[in-house]
N, C-alpha and C positions, 0 to 999 in steps of 0.2 A: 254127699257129693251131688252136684248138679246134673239134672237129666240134658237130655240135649236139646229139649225144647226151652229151655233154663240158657245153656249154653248159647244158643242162635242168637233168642233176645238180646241176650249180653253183648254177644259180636255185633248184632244190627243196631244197636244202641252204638258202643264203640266208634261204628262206622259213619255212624251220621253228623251232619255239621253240626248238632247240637251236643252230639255226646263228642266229638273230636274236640268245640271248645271248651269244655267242663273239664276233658281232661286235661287240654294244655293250661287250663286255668290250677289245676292240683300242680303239675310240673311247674310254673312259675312260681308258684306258691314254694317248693321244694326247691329248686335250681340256687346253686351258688350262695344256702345257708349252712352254717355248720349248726349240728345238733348239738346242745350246752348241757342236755340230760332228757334222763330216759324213764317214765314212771310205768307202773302195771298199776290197773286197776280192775276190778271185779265187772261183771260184763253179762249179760242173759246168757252170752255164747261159748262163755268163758272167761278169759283173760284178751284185755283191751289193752295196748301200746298207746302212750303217748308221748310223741318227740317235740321236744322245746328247741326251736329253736332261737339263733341268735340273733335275730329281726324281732325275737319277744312274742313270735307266735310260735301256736303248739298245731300241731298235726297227731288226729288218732287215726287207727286203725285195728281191724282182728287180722291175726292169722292163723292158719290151721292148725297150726302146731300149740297154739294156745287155745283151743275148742277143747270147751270141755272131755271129752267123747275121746280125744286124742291123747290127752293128759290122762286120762282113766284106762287109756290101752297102754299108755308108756308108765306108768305109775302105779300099777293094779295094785301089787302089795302094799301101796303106802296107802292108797284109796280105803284098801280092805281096814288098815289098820285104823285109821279114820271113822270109821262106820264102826269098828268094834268102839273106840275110846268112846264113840258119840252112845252108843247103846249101855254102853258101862255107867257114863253120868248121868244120863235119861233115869236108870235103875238106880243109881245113889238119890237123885231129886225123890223119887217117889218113897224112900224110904223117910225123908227127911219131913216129908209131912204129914 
């Protein structure tokens, strides 16, 4: 989570003529295409979106709810179970050689 010295930036960025046209330059980019499909892909932060659309460009992006850290809070049993299969074939590899 972002402190609020993190946050300010962000707003003070946001707010200025160079961050307002970068962003209306992503809304233009976005405005008035339909999305044709939808991929995930693997990501340092987690899980990355990317929307195709139907102008034939793609737009990515992270969300929180695809951060690592998030998935592993909503996921813990499957995480756990993960981590046991990964430790169980680690332990078969070394018997095999």
């Amino acid at each position: 989570m972002p402190d609020n010295a993190c946050s300010d930036e962000v707003r003070r960025f946001a707010e200025s003529e160079q961050g307002r046209q970068f962003l209306e330059g992503i809304r233009d980019h976005l405005k008035g295409h339909t999305i044709t499909d939808v991929e995930f892909i693997n990501s340092d932060e987690g899980i990355s979106t990317i929307l195709r659309l139907s102008n034939g460009q793609c737009y990515a992006f992270n969300d929180e709810e695809l951060y690592l850290e998030t998935l592993r809070e909503q996921f813990s049993g499957l995480f756990r179970e993960i981590a046991q299969n990964n430790t169980l074939a680690r332990k078969g590899d070394e018997h095999d050689e």
